[in-house]
N, C-alpha and C positions, 0 to 999 in steps of 0.2 A: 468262279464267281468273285472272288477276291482279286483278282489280278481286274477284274471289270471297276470294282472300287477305288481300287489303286489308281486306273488308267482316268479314273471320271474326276478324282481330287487333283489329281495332275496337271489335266488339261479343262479345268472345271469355266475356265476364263477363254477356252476356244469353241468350247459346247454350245447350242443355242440350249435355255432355258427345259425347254420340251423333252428332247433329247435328252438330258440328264435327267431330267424326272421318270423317265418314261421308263430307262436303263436301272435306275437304283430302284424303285420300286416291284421291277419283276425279281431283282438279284434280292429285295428283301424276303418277297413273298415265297420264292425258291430256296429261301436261306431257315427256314422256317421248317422244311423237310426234310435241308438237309443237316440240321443239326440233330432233328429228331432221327434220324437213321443209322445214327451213330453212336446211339444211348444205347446203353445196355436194357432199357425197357423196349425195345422194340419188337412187335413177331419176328423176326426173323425166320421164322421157317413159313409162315404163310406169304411172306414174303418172297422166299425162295419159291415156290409155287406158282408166282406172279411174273416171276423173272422165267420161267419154265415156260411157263404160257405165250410168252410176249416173242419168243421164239420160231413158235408155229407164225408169227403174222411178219415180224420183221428178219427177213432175210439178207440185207444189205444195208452198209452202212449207210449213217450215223449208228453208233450203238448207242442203245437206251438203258437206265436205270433209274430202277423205282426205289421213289423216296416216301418214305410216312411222314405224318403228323396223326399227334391223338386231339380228339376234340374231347369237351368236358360236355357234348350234349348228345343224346341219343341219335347218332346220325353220321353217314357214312358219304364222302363224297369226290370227286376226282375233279383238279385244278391244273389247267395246261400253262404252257410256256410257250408262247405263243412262237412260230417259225419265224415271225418277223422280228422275233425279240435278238434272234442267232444272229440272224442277216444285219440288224444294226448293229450290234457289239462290231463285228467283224468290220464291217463300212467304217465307221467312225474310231474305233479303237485296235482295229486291229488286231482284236481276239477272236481266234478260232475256238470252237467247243466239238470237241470228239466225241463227246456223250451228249445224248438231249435227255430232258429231266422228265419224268414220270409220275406225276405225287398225286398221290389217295392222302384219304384220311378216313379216320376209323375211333369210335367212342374208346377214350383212355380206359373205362370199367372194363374192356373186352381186350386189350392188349395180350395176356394171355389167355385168352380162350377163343383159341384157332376154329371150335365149331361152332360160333358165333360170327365168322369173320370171310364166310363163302361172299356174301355180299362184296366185298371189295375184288372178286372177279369184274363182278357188274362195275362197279367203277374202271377197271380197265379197260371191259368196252366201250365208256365212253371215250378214253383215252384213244382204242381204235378208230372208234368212231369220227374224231376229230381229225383225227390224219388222213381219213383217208374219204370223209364226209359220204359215209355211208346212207345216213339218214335224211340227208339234203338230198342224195339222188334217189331213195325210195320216194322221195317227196314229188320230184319231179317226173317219176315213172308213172305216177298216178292220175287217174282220171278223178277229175272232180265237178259238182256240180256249178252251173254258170252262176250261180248267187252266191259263191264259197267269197266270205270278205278275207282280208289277210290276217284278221284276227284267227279267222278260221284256219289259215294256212300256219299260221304260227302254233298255234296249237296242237295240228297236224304233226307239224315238225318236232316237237316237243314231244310227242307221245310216240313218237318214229324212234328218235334216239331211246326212252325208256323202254320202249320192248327188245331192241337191239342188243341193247346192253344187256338182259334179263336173258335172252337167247344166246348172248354172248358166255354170259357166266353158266349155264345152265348145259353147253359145250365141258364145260371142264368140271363143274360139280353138282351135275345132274338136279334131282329134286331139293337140293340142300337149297338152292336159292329159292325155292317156292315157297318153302317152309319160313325161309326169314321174311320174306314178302310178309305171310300170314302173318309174321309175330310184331314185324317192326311197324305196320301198314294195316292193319285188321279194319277190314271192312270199308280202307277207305272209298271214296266214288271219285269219279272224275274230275278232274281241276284242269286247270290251265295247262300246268306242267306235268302232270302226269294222270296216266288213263287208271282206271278202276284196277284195286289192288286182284279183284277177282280175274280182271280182263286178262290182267298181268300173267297171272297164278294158271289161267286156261292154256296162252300160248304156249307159256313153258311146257305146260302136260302134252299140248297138242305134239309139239316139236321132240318130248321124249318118249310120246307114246307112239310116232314114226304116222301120226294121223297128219292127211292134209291141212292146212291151216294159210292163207290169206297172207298173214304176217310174216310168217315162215318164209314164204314165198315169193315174198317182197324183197325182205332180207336178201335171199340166197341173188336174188337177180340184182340187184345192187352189186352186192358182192362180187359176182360173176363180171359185172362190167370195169370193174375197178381193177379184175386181174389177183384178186384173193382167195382163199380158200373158204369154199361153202361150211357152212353152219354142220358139224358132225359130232357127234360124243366122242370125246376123245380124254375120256376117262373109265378108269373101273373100279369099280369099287371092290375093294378085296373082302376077304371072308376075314374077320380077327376076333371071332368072336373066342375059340380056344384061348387066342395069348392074353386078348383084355379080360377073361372070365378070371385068368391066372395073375392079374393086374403084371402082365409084362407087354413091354413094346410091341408093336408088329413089327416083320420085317419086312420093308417093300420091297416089289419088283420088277415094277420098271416105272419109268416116268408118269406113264396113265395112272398107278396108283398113287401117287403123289397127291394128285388134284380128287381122286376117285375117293383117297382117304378122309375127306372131312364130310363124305358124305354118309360111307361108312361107319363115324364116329358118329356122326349126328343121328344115324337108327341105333347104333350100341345105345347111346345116352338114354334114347327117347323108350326104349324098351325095358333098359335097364331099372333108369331110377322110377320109386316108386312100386319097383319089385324087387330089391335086392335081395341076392341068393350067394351061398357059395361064402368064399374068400371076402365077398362084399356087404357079407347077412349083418354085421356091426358096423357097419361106416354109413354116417348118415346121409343126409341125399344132398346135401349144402358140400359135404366131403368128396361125394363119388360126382359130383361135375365136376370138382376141380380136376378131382384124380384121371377119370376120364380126359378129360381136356391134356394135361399134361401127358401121358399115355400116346395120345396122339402126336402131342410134341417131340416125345421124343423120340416116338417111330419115325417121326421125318427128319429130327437132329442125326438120327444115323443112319439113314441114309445118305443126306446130307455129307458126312463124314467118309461115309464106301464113296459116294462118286470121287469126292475131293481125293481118296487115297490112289484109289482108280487113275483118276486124271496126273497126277503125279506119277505114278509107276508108268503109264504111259511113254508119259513125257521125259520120263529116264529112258526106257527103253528105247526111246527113239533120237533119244541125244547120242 
């Protein structure tokens, strides 16, 4: 991104107008993520979760990495970088990018509390969604009635990508995203942009109760034409209620509890406060979220840490 800035001050007197504008304004709005990704206030480990994820879909280069922003307002959402943005850096300046950029954002109050923060799967599905325009072709797979105006079809489209995405996160952290729906979205109804928080809230049940579902099926047929991997749980939620009863880490086991884990955490909490017992009968209920939350952080800081030693000894062994 800097070497874009460098190249656009340079030759700012050979650039047409547009094209400079066009170029510093995405290298602002990406600059925006990638400095937030870099603080030391960033999840990082739900982050790592993200990056775990993005795995399952992109198998071939470009590699991808995901960058945050915190917003100061209640509300979670994902900002692309457009393909056309790469293709003109390159055409006109002669920059290549080996990484394409990924950026969520996520309310700054929720930075560490990772079981507040399953919602930013769904923001990565929109992120899949746009590459590989999942919900533009559930659009067109559909039969629709001959008075459907494009209002109507934009609409359509609009509530394609939000179930997508909700099916998307709902793959990796099961009811956890239902639950935020409920809390972040309670009782909204239908809009432009997005269908009824309940509509929402059904699909997900439908798709993790293994019931037929319309939507579901829509999806997976998209999916299917694009050459992707269908809509599957591919999480699990561990048992930790022994190590969090004892306020100590869990230890994960493999990748699926990674993702499986904040779904996990989000039934400890929801069970938990409000009835504390044990080790937890003194800590009030403002204390035992926090500690919870962090609890969960650091089960996934050390895992984090085993793969990394892992991946190292490895990589000795084989040198």
């Amino acid at each position: 991104m800097r070497q874009i800035i460098a190249q656009v001050q340079e030759k700012i007197d050979e650039l047409a107008p547009e094209i400079t504008r066009e170029l510093t304004m995405q290298v602002w709005a990406a600059s925006r993520y990638l400095s937030g990704s870099v603080s030391r206030e960033i999840p990082y480990e739900v982050v790592y979760g993200l990056d775990l994820a993005l795995t399952d879909w992109v198998t071939s280069p470009p590699k991808y990495i995901v960058t945050t922003a915190f917003l100061a307002e209640m509300n979670y959402h994902f900002e692309g970088v457009p393909e056309q943005f790469y293709d003109l850096a390159e055409r006109t300046l002669g920059v290549r990018f080996n990484h394409r950029v990924v950026q969520v954002a996520l309310p700054q109050l929720y930075k560490h509390q990772p079981l507040n923060n399953s919602l930013l799967y769904h923001e990565l599905g929109h992120f899949v969604d746009q590459q590989h325009g999942i919900s533009k072709l559930m659009l067109m797979m559909s039969t629709f009635d001959p008075n459907t105006t494009m209002s109507d079809l934009k609409i359509a489209l609009s509530h394609n990508a939000e179930y997508f995405a909700d099916l998307f996160a709902a793959c990796y952290v099961g009811d956890a995203v239902a639950v935020m729906l409920g809390s972040m979205a309670p009782n909204y109804g239908d809009s432009e942009t997005h269908p009824a928080t309940q509509k929402r809230i059904s699909v997900v049940q439908d798709f993790l109760g293994d019931k037929d579902n319309l939507m579901v099926q829509s999806c997976n047929k998209a999916l299917a034409v694009q050459g992707l991997p269908l809509l599957s749980k591919r999480f699990k939620s561990p048992d930790i209620a022994s190590c969090f009863d004892n306020v100590r880490p869990y230890q994960i086991q493999s990748k699926e509890e990674v993702h499986g884990l904040l779904l996990a955490g989000q039934r400890y909490l929801v069970q938990s406060v409000g009835n504390l017992t044990g080790l937890w009968a003194n800590v009030s209920e403002g204390d035992a979220i926090r500690m919870i939350n962090d609890l969960v952080e650091k089960s996934l800081r050390n895992w984090m840490v085993r793969e990394m030693w892992q991946h190292d000894r490895t990589s000795q062994n084989g040198a």
